[in-house]
C-alpha positions in Angstrom: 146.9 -177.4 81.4 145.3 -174.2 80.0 147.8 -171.9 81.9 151.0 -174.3 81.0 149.3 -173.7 76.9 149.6 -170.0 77.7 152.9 -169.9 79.2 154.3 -171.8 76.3 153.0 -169.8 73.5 154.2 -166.7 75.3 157.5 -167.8 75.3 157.2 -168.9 71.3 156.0 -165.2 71.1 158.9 -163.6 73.1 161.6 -165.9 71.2 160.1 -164.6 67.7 160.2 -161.0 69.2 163.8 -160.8 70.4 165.2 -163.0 67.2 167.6 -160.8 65.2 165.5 -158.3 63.3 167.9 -157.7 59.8 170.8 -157.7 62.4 169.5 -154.7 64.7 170.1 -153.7 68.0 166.7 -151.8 68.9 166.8 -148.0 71.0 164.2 -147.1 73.0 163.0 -143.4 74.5 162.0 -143.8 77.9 159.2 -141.4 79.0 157.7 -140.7 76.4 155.2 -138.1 75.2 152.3 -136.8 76.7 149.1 -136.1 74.9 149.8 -132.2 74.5 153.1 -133.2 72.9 151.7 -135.9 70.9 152.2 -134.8 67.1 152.7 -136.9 64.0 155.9 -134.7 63.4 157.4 -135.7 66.9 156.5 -139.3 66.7 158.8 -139.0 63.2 161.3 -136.7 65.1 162.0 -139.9 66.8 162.1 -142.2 64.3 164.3 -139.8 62.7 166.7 -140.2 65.6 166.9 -144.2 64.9 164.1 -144.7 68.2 162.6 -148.1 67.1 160.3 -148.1 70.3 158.7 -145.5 72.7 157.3 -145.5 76.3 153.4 -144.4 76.2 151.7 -144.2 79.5 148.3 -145.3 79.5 146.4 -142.8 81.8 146.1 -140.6 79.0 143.3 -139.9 77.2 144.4 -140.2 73.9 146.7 -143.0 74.8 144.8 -145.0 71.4 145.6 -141.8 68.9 149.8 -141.9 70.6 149.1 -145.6 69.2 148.2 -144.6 65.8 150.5 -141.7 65.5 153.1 -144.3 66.1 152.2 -146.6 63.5 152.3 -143.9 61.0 155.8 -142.9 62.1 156.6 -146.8 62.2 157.5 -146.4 66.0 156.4 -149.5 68.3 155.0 -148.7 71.9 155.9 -150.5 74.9 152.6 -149.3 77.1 152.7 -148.6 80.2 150.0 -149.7 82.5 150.3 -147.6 85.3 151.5 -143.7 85.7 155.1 -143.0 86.2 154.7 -141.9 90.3 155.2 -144.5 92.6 157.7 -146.3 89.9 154.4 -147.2 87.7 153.1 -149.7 90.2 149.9 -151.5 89.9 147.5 -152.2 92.0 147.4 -155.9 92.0 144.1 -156.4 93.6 141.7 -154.5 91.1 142.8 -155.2 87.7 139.2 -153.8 85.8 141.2 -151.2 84.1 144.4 -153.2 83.2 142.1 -155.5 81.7 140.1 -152.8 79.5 143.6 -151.5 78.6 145.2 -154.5 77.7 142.0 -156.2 76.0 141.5 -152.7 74.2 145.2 -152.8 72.5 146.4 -155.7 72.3 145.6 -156.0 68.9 147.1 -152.9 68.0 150.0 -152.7 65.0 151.8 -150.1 67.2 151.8 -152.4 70.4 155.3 -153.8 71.5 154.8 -154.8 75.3 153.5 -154.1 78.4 155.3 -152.4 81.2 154.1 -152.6 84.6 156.8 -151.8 86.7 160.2 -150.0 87.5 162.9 -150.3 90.0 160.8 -152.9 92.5 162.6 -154.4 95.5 162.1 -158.0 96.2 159.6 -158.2 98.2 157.3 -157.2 95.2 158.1 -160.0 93.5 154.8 -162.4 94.9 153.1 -159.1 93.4 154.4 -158.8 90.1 154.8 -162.3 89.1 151.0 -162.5 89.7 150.3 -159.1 87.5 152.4 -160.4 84.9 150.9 -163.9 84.6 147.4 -162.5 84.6 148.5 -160.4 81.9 150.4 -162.8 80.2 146.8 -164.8 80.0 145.0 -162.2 78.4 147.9 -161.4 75.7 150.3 -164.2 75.5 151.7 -162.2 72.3 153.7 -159.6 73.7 156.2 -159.2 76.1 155.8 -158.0 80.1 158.4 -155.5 80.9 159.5 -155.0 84.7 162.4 -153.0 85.4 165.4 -153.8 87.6 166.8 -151.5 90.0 170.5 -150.7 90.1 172.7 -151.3 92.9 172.0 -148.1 94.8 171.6 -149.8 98.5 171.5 -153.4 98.6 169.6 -153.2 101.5 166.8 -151.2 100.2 166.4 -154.0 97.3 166.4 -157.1 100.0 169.4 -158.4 99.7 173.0 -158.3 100.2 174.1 -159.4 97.1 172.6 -157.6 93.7 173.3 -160.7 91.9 171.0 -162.6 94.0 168.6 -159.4 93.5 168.7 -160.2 89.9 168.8 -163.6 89.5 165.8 -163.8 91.8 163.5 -161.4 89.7 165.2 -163.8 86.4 164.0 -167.0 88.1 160.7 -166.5 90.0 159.2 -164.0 87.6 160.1 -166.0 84.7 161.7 -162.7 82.7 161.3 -162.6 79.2 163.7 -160.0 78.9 166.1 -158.2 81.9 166.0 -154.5 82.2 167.9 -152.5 84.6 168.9 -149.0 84.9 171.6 -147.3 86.0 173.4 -143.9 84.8 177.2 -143.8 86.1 178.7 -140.8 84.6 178.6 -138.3 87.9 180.4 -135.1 88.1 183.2 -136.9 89.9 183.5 -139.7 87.7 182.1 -143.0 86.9 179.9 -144.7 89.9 182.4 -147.6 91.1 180.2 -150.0 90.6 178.0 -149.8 87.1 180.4 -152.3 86.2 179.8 -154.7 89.2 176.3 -154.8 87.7 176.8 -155.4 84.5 178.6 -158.7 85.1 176.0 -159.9 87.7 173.3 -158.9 84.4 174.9 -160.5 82.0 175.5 -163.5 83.9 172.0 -163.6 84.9 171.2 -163.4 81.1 173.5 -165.5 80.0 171.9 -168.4 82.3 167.9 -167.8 81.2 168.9 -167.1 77.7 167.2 -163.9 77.7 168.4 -160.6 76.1 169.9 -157.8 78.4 168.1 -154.6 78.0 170.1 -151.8 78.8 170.1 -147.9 79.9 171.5 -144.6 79.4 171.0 -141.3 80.6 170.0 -138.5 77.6 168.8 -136.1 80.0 170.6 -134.0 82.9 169.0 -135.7 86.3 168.1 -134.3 89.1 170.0 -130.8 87.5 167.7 -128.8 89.7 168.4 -130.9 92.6 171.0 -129.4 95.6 171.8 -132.6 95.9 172.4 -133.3 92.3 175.5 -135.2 91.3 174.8 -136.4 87.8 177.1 -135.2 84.8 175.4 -133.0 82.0 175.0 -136.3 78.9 177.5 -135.0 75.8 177.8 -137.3 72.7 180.9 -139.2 74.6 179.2 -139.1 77.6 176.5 -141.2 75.9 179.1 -143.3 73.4 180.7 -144.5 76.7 177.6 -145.7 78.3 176.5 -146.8 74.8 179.6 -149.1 73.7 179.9 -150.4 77.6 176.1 -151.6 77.2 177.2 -153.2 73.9 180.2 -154.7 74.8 178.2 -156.9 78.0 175.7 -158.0 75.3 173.1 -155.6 75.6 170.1 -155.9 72.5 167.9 -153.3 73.5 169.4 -149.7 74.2 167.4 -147.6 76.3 167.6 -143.6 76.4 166.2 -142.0 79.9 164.5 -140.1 78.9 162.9 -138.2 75.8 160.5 -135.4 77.4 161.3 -133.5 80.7 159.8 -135.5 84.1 160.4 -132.8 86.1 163.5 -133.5 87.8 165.9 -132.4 85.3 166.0 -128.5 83.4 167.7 -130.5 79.8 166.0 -133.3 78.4 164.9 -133.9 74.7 162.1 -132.3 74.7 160.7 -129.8 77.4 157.4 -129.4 79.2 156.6 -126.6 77.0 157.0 -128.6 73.7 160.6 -126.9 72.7 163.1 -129.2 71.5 166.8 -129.1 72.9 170.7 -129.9 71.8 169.8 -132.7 74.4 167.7 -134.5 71.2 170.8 -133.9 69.1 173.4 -135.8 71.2 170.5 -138.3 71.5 170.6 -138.4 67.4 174.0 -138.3 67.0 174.8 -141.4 69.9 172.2 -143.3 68.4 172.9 -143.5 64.7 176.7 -143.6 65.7 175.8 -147.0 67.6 173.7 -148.0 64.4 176.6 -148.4 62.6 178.3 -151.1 64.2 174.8 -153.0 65.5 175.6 -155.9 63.1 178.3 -156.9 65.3 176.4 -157.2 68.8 173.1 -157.7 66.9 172.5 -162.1 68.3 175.9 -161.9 69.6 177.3 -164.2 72.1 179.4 -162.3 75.4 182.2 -165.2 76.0 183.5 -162.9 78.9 184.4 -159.8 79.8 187.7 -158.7 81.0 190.0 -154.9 82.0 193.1 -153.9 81.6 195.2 -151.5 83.6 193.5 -150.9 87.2 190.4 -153.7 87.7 187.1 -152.7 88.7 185.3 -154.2 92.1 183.8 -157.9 91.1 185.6 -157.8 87.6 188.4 -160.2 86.4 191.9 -158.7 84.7 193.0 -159.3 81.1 195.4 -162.0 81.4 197.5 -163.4 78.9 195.3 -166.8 79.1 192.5 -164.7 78.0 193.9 -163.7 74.5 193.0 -165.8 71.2 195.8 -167.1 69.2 195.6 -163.7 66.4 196.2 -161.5 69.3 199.5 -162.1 71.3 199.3 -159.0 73.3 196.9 -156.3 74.6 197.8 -153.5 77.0 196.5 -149.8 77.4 197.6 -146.9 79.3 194.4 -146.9 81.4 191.5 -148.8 82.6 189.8 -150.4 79.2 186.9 -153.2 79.4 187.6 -156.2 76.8 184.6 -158.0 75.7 185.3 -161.1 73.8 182.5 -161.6 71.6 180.9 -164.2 69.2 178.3 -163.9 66.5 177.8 -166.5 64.0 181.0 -167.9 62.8 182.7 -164.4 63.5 185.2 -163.3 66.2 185.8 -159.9 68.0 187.4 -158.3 70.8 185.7 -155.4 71.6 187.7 -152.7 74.0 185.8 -149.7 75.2 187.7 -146.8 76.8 186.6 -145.9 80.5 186.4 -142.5 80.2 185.1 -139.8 78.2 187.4 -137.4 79.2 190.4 -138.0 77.6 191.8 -141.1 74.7 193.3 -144.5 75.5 196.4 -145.7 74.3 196.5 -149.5 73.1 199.2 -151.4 72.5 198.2 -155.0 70.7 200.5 -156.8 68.8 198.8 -159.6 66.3 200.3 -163.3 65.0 198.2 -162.0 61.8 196.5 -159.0 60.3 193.3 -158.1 61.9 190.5 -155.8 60.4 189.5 -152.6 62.6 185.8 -151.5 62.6 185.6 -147.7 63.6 182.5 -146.1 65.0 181.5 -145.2 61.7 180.9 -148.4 60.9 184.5 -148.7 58.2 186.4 -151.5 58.0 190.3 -151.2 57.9 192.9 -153.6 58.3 195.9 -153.7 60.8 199.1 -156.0 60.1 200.4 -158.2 62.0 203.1 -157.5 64.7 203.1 -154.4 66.8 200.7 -151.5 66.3 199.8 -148.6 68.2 196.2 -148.0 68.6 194.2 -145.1 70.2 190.4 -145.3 71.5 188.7 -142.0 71.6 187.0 -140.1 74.5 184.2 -143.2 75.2 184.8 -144.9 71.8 185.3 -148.5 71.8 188.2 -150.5 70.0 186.2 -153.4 67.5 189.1 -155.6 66.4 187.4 -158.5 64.0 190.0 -161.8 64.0 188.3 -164.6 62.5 
């Protein structure tokens, strides 16, 4: 009875922490600061950039004064309970120091969650649904954060379907939130199947009722690599992963990463403490998505659909798929179309797949229409015919209803 108690007010936490919060979609910097970067001023060089949360890691020493610093810069800390080698895993069997750590700060203003692991296969799963109900009993107020693996090899995650992968991790660890990572813009183009993923997501989230918490990259992996095949991020680089996350629901945006990990010579901020264009583009993307969070803020993904040539596992716009305002849709290339609800509006939302060059639209409307640009203006269209264009990664917001 006492655990059933626990579990419940968790969830009556978790429900009050992922309500719409004045209509915002929150932005997270993954990896975080270190304690000899740990300044008051770089806690509010985040904030600046629209960052409503922040990875700590919790080996630190002065993992408590991060806390504080945070709370001064009105930055929330999901803390991370083990360090980032070996994908922050925790060992299960000795929790004396998770306990100290969570007992410690649980209390604290600053304190948004607790992460305790990243890109598990399934055979953790016995593991981490243990760690995160023992943690869960000891703080039933905040949220635990494990996160998903992308497709990569379905083998190497257990299975050979990565919707079972994720529907698995949904189900049996009880996931107040679903997080998974995966950076597509390569030198050669987008990986083939980001979008395969995002449907078998945002199904998955769609049945728990539980918000999708997404990724992009904000810092050149692997660049010093000789096996590197990762695109250097540019502001459309970023919009496109950006208004793709948006457009399958996603509440949460997550930048990886803010300081340099050691795999990558351009991130936000380096090992020596100097800040790069890399935080700039960061800035830019963020605030730029900040403008039209209102409309995915609590929305409601009815389905997702492309025109021109159809990604693997996706579904082409047909005319079936059209509400009565909009008669037609084409485009010159491959565009997703996210048909989306939030209260008692209606919006298609059509995101160019590329950042390398603009989309031509084509939409002809039974009535006028009103066109949200990136900036967050409102404009209206006419009805009939009308020639549209979506900029390198920018994404088409038609409002109907």
């Amino acid at each position: 009875m006492r655990r059933l108690c626990i579990l419940i007010v968790a969830l009556l936490c978790a429900a009050g922490l992922f309500a719409k919060d004045g209509d915002r979609i929150l932005a997270m910097g993954y990896l975080g600061f270190r304690d000899d970067a740990a300044t008051k001023d770089n806690y509010l060089k985040l904030a600046e950039a629209g960052l409503d949360l922040v990875t700590l890691e919790m080996d630190q020493s002065g993992a408590g004064h991060q806390l504080d610093l945070a709370a001064e810069a009105g930055v929330k800390i999901l803390a991370v309970l083990a360090p980032y080698t070996d994908h922050h895993n925790i060992d299960y069997v000795d929790f004396a120091s998770v306990d100290s750590l969570v007992l410690g700060f649980k209390d604290h203003p600053a304190l948004f969650g607790w992460h305790i692991c990243d890109e598990p296969n399934l055979n953790r799963i016995p593991d981490l649904k243990y760690i995160k109900e023992h943690i869960e009993a000891l703080d039933p107020a905040h949220p635990v954060y494990i996160n998903l693996d992308p497709l990569g090899s379905m083998r190497a995650l257990g299975t050979d379907f990565y919707a079972d992968y994720v529907e698995r991790y949904a189900a049996e660890c009880n996931l107040q939130l679903l997080s998974y990572d995966c950076y597509p813009a390569m030198a050669y183009g987008l990986l083939n199947w980001w979008y395969m993923c995002n449907e078998a997501v945002l199904a998955t989230c769609l049945a728990h009722n539980i918000p999708f918490w997404a990724f992009a990259a904000t810092c050149w992996i692997d660049r010093e690599s000789p096996h590197n095949m990762h695109e250097k991020p540019s502001l459309e680089n970023v919009r496109l992963q950006i208004n793709t996350n948006l457009a399958y629901g996603a509440q949460v945006m997550q930048y990886f990463t803010i300081r340099d990990f050691g795999g990558t010579s351009w991130a936000p901020i380096m090992g020596d403490g100097r800040w790069t264009d890399a935080y700039d583009v960061l800035k830019a993307a963020n605030l730029e998505m900040k403008c039209r969070q209102d409309i995915f803020a609590g929305c409601n993904v009815v389905k997702t659909r492309f025109t021109g040539p159809t990604p693997f596992a996706c579904r082409p716009l047909v005319a079936a798929d059209l509400p009565e305002a909009i008669a037609s849709l084409e485009s010159d290339r491959t565009a997703l179309v996210s048909f989306i609800e939030n209260g008692d509006a209606r919006y298609v939302a059509i995101v160019n797949s590329t950042h390398k060059s603009k989309t031509a639209v084509l939409a002809s409307f039974t009535a006028p229409v009103s066109i949200i640009s990136r900036t967050g203006a409102v404009s209206e269209c006419p009805a009939g015919k009308n020639a549209l264009v979506i900029d390198e990664g920018d994404m088409l917001v038609i409002r109907y209803k």
